[in-house]
Backbone bond lengths (Angstrom), bond angles and torsions (degrees), N, CA, C in turn:
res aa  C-N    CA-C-N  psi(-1)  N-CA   C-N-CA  omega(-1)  CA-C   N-CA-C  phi
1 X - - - 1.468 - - 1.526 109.14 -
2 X 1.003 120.81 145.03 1.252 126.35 -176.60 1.802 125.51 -146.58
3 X 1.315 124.62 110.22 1.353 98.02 -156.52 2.026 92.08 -124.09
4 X 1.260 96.56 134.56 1.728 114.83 -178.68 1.643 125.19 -114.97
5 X 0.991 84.16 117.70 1.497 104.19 173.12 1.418 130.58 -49.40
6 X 1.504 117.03 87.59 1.647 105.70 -160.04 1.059 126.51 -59.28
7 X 1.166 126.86 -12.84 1.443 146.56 -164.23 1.520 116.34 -77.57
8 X 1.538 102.97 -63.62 1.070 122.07 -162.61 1.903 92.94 -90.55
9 X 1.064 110.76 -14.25 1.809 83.39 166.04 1.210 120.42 -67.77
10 X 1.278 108.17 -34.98 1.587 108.14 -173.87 1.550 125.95 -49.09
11 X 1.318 114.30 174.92 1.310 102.58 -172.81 2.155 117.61 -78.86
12 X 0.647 105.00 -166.65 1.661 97.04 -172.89 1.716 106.75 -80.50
13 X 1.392 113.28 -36.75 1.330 128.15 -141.35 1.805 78.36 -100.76
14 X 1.456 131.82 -30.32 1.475 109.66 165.48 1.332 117.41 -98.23
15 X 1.499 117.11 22.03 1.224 118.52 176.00 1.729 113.53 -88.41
16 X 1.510 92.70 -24.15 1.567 113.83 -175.75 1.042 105.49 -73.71
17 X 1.304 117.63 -43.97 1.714 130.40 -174.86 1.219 106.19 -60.36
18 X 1.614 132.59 -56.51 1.365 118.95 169.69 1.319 127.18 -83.32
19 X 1.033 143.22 -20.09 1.733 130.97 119.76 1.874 110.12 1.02
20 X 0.642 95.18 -65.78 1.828 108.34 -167.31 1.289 100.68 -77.48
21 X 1.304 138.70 -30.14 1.420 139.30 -171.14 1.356 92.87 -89.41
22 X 1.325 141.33 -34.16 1.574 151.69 -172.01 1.710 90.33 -77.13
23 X 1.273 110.44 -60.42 1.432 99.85 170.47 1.449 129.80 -35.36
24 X 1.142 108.54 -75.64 1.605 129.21 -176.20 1.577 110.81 -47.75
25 X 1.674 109.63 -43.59 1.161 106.93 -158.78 1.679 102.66 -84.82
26 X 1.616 108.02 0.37 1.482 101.25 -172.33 1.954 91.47 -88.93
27 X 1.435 98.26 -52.04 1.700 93.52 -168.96 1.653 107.53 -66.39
28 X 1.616 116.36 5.02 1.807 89.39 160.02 1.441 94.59 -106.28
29 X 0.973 120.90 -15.67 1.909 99.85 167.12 1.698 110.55 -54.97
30 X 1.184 105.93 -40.96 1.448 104.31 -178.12 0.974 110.66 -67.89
31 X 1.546 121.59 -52.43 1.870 124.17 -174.70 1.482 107.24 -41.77
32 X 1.605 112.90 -40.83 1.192 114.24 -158.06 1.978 101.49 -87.19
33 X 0.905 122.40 -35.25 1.454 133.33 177.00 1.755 105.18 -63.64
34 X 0.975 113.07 -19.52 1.656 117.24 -171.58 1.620 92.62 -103.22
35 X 1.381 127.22 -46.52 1.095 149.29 164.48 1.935 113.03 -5.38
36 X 2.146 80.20 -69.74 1.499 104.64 -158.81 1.554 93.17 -104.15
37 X 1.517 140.98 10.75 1.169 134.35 140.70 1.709 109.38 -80.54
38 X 0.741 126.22 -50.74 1.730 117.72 171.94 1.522 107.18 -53.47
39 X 0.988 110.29 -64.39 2.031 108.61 -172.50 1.820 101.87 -61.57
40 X 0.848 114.49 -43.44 2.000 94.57 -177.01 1.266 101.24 -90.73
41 X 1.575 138.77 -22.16 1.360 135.27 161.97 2.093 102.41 104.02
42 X 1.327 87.16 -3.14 1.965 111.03 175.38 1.518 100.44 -80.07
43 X 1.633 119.52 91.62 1.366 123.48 -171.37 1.507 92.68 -83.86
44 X 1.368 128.41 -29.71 1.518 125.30 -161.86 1.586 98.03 -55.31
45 X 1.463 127.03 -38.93 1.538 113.34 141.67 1.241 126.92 26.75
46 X 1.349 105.33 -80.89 1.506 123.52 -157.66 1.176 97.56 -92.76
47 X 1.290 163.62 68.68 1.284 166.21 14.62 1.244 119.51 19.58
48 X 1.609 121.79 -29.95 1.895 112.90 144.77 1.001 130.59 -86.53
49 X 1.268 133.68 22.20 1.043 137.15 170.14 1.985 126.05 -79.73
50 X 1.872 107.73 -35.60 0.881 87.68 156.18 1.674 127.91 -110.13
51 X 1.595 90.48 28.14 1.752 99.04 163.03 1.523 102.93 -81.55
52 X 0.874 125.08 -30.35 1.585 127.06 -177.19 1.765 122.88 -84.27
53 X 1.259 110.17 -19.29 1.506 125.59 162.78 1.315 92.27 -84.67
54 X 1.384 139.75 -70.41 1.419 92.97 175.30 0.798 172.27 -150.82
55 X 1.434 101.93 86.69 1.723 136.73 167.11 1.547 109.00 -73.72
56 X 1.752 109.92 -39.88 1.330 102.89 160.71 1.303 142.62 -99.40
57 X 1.134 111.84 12.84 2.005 139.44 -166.71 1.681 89.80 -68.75
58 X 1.409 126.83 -43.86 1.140 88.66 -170.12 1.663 113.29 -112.42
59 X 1.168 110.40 8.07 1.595 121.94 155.21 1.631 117.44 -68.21
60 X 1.292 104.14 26.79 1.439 99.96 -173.07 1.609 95.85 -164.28
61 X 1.492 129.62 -44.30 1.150 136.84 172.69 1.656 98.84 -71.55
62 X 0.904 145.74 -67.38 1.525 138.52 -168.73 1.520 129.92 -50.50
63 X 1.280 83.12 -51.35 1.408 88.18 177.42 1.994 110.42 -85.26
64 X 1.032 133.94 -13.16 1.366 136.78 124.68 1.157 149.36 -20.82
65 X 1.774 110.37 -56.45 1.250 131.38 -173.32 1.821 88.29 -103.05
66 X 1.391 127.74 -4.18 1.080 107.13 153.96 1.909 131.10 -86.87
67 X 1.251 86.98 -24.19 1.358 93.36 165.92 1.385 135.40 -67.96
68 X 2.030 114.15 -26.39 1.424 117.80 173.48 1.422 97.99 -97.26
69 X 1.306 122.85 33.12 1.623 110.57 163.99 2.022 105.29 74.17
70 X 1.434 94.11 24.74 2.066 67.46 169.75 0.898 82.29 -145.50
71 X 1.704 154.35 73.18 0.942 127.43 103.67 2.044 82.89 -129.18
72 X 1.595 108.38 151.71 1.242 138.87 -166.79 1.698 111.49 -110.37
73 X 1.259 136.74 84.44 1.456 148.25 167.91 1.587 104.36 -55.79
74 X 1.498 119.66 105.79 1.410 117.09 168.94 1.534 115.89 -118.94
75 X 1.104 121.43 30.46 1.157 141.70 143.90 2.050 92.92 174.52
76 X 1.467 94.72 -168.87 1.932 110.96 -171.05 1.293 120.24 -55.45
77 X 1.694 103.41 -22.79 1.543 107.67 -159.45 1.880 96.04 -146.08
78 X 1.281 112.08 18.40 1.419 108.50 158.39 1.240 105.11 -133.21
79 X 1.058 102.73 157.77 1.553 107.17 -176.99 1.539 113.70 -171.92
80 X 1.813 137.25 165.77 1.340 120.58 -151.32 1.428 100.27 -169.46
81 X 1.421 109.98 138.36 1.530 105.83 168.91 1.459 123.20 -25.51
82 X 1.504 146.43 -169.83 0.979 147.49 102.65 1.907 124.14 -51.99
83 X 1.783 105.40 131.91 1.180 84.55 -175.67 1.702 128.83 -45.55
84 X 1.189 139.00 168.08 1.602 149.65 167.66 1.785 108.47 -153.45
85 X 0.778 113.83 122.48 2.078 119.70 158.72 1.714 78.51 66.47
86 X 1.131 129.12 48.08 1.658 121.19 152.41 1.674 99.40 70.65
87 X 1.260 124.88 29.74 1.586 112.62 -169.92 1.695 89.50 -139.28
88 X 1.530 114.03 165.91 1.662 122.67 148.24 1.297 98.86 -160.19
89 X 1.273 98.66 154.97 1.765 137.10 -164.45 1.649 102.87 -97.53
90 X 1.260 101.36 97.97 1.890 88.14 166.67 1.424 117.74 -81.24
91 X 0.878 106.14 158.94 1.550 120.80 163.23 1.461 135.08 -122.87
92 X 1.348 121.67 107.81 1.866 107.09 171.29 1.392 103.35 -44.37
93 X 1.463 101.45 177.81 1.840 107.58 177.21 1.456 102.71 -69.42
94 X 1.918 88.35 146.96 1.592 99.70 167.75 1.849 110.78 -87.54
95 X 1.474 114.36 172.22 1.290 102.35 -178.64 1.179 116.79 -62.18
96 X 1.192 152.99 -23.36 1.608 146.27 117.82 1.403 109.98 -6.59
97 X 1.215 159.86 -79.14 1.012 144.42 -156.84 1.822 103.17 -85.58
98 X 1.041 110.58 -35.10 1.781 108.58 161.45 1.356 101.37 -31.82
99 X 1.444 106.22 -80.04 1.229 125.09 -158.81 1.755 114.37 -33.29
100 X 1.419 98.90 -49.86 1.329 130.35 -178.67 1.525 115.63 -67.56
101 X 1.515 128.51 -28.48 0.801 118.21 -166.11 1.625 120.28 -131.93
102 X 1.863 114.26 -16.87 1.102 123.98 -176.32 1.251 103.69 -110.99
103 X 1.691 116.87 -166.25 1.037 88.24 163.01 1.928 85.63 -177.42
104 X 1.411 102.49 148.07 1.364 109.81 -163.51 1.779 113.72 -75.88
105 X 1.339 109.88 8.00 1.423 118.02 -172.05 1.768 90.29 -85.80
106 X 1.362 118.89 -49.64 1.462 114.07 179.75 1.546 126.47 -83.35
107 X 1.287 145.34 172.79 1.624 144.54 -89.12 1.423 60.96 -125.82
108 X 1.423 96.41 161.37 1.692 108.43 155.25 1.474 124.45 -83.97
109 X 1.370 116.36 -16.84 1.222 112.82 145.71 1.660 134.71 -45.38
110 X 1.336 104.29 -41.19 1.421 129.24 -143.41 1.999 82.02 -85.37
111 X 1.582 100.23 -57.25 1.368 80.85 178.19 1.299 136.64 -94.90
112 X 1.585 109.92 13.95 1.558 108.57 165.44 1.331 113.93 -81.06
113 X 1.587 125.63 -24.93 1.083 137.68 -165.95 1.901 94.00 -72.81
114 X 1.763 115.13 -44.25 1.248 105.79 170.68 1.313 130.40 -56.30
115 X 1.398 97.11 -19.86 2.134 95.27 -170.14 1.071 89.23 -80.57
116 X 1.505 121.94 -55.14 2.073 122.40 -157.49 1.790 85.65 -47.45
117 X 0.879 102.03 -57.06 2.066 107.68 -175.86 1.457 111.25 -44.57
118 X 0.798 131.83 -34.99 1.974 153.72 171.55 1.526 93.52 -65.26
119 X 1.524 109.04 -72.38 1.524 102.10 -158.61 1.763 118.50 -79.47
120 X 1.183 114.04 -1.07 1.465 110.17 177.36 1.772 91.27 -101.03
121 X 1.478 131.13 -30.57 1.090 105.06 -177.27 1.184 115.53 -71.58
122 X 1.041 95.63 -52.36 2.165 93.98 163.04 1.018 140.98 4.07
123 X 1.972 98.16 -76.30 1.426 111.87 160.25 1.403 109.25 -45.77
124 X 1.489 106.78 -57.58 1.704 94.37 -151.55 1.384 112.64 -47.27
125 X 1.118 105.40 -47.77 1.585 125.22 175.44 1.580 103.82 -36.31
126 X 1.183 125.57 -84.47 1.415 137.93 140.56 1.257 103.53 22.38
127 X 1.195 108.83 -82.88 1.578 122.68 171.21 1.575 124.33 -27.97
128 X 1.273 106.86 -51.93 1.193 116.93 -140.79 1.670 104.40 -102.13
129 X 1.827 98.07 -28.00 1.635 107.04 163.54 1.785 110.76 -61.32
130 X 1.253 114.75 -61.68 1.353 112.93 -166.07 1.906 108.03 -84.62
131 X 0.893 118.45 150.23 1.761 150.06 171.37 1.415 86.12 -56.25
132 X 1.702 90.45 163.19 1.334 121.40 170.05 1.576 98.83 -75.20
133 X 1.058 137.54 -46.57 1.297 160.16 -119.24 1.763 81.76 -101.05
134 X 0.869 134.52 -3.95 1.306 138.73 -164.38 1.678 113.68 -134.87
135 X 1.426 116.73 9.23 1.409 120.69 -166.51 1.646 106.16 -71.00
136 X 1.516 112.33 -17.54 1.191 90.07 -165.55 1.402 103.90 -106.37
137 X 1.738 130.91 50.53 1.137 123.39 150.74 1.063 100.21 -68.72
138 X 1.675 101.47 156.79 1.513 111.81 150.62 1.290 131.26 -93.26
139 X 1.476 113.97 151.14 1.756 114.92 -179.08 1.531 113.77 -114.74
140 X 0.987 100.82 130.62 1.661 106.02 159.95 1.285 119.52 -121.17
141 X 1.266 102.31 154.57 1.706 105.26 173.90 1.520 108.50 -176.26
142 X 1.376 109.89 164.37 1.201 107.68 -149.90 2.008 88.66 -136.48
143 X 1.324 120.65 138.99 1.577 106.94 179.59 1.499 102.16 -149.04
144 X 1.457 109.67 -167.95 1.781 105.25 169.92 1.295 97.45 -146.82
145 X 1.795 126.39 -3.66 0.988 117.71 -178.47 1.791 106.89 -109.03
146 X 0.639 117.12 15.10 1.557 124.93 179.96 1.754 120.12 -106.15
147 X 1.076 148.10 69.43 1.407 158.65 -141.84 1.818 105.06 -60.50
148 X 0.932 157.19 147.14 1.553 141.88 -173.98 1.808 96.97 -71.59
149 X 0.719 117.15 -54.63 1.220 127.38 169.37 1.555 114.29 -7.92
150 X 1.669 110.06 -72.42 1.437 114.95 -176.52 1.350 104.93 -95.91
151 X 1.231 120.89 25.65 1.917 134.25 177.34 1.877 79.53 -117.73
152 X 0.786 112.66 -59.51 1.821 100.54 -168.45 1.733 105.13 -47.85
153 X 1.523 96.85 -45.19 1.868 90.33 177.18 1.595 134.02 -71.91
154 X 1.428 97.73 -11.35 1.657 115.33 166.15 1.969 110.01 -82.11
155 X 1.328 111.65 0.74 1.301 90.50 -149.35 1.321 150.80 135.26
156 X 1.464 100.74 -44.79 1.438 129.06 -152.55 1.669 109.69 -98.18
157 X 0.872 135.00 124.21 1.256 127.61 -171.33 1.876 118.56 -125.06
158 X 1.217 95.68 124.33 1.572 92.42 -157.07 1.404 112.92 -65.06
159 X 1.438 131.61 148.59 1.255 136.98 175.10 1.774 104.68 -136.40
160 X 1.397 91.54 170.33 1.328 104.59 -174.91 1.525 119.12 -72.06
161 X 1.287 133.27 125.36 1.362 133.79 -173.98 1.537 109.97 -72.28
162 X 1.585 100.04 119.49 1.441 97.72 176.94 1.512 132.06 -53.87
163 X 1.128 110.71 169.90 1.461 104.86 -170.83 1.845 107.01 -84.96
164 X 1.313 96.62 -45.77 2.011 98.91 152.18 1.113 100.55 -35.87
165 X 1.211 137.15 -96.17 1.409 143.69 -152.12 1.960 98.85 -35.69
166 X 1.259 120.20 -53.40 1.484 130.26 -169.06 1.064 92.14 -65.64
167 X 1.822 161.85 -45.36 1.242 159.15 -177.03 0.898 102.94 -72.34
168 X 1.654 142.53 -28.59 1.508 122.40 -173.80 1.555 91.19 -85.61
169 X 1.405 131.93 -45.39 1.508 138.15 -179.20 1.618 83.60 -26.88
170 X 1.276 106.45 -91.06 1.448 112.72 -150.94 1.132 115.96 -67.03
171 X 1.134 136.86 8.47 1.636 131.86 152.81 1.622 96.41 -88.91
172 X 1.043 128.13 -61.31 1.774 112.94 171.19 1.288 127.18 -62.58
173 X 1.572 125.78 18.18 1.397 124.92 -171.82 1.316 108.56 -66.99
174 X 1.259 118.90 -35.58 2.178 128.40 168.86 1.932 88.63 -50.00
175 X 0.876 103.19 -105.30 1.640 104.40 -168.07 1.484 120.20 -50.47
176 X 1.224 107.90 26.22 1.613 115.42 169.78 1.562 113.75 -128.64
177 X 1.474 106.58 -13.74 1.469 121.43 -175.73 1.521 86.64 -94.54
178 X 1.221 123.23 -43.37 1.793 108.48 -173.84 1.800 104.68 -81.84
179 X 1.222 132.76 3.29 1.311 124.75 161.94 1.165 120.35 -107.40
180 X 1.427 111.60 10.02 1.324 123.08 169.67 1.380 107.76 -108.35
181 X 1.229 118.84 4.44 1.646 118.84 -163.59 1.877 76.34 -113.81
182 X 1.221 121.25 -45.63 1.229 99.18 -168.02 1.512 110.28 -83.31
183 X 1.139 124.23 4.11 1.538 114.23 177.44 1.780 104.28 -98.18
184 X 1.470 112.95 -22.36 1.455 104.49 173.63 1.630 122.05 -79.67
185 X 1.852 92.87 -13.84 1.833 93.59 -160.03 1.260 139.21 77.04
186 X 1.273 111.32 46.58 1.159 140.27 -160.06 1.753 129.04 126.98
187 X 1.407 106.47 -175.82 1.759 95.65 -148.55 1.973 100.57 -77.43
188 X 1.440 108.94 147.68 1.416 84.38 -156.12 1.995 85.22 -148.61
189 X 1.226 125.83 129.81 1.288 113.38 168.22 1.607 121.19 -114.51
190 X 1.497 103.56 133.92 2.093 90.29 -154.63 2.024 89.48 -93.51
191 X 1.097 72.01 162.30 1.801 86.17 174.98 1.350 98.54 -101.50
192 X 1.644 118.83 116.01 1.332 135.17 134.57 1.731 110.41 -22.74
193 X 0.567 121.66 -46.19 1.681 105.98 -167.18 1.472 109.07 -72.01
194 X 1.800 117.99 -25.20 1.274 144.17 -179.54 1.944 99.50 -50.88
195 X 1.204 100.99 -43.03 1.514 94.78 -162.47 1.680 112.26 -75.98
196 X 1.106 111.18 144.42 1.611 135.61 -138.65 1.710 77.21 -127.48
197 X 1.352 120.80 145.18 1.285 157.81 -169.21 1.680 114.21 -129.58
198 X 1.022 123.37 135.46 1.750 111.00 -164.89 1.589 84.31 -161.50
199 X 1.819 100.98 151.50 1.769 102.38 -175.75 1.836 79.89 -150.57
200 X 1.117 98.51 164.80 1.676 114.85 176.85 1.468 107.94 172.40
201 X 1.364 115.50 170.45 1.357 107.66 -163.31 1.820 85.92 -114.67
202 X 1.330 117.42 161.35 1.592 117.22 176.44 1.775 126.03 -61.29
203 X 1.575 105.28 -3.98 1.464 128.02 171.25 0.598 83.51 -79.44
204 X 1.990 139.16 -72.88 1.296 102.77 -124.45 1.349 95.76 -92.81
205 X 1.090 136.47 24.02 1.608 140.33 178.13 1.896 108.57 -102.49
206 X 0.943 90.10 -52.29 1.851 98.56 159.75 1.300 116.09 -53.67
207 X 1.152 139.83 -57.68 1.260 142.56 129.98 1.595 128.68 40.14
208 X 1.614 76.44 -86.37 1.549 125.55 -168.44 1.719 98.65 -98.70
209 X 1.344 129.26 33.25 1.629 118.66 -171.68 1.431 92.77 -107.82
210 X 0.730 158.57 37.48 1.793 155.78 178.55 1.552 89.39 -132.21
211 X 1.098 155.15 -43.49 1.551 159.17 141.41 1.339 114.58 -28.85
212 X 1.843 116.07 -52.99 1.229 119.07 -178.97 1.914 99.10 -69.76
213 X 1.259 103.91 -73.36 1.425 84.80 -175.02 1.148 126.14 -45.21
214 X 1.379 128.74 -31.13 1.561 122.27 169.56 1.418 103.53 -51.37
215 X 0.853 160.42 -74.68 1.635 159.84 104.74 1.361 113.70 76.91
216 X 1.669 98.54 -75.57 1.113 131.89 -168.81 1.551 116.25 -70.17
217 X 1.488 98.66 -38.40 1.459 118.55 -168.06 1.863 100.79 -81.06
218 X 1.201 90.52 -28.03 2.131 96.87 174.00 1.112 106.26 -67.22
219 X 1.399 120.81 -52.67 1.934 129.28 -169.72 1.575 98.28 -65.64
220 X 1.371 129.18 -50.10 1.300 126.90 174.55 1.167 135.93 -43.29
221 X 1.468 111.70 -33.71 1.720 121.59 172.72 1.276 127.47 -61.94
């Protein structure tokens, strides 16, 4: 199995180009949303505006913040702060890398089986960038496709999801409901309360890597 990042194959010089088209096409959605609240004098209008930033916040923030080095791609569909205070933040894919990498024509099997495939290679990867000498960052991350269960056997030990974390959910619930629609294959709305919170230190995940690759090596077949 093998899963690729459409984005980032491309060459650099059309990577810029759609960067800039993500740009443009967000500020005439806006021009035009500010547009048609001034001309009918119906300001409640502008209440999509930051539904529409962000749907595109991270088609423009990601692939950005990957370029100045703070956000870290360890495989298509994991990805993680830059370290800060000895810690990093993973992330499943944002709808940008959905977009980029799944795709709603195949089973919902077909593409959960791709993320679990994303997120253990990740780690390994993960692994394999940073030293021993470095085990005792800490990790957080937050998922909906990962059960505590097979996070307890990596390591990972579940904690309570901050209440920050639940306010950014629900201001991104639009662009989290359409990357959840494309990982099920059809139209799909996830429950916020669903998402599971997990912390471990990079030992105890190293640790536990003869488990992960067993893991890995199951999803692969």
């Amino acid at each position: 199995m093998k899963v690729v990042h459409r984005y980032y194959i491309l060459p650099k010089r059309d990577q810029k180009r759609k960067l800039w088209f993500f740009v443009l096409n967000l500020l005439i959605i806006v021009a035009v949303i500010v547009f048609m609240a001034w001309s009918t004098n119906v300001w409640l209008i502008l209440i999509l505006i930051p539904i529409v930033i962000s749907i595109y916040a991270s088609f423009i923030d990601v692939p950005t913040g990957r370029n100045n080095g703070q956000i870290v791609y360890y495989s298509p569909l994991l990805l993680s702060s830059a370290i800060k205070n000895n810690k990093i933040q993973l992330h499943g894919g944002t709808l940008f890398d959905y977009y980029y990498t799944l795709s709603m024509q195949k089973s919902e099997s077909r593409n959960k089986k791709a993320i679990l495939y994303s997120y253990m290679e990740g780690m390994i990867n993960m692994l394999d960038s940073l030293s021993e000498k470095q085990d005792d960052i800490k990790i957080e991350a937050n998922a909906y496709f990962i059960n505590p269960h097979t996070a307890e056997k990596l390591g990972f030990k579940e904690v309570k999801t901050k209440n920050f974390q639940k306010i950014i959910m629900l201001f991104n619930y639009v662009p989290i409901t359409i990357s959840y629609s494309i990982a099920m294959g059809k139209l799909s709305f996830p429950n916020i309360l669903s998402l599971k919170s997990y912390e471990c230190t990079m030992g105890d995940l190293r640790n536990n890597r003869s488990k992960l690759e067993a893991m890995f090596e199951r999803i692969n077949q």
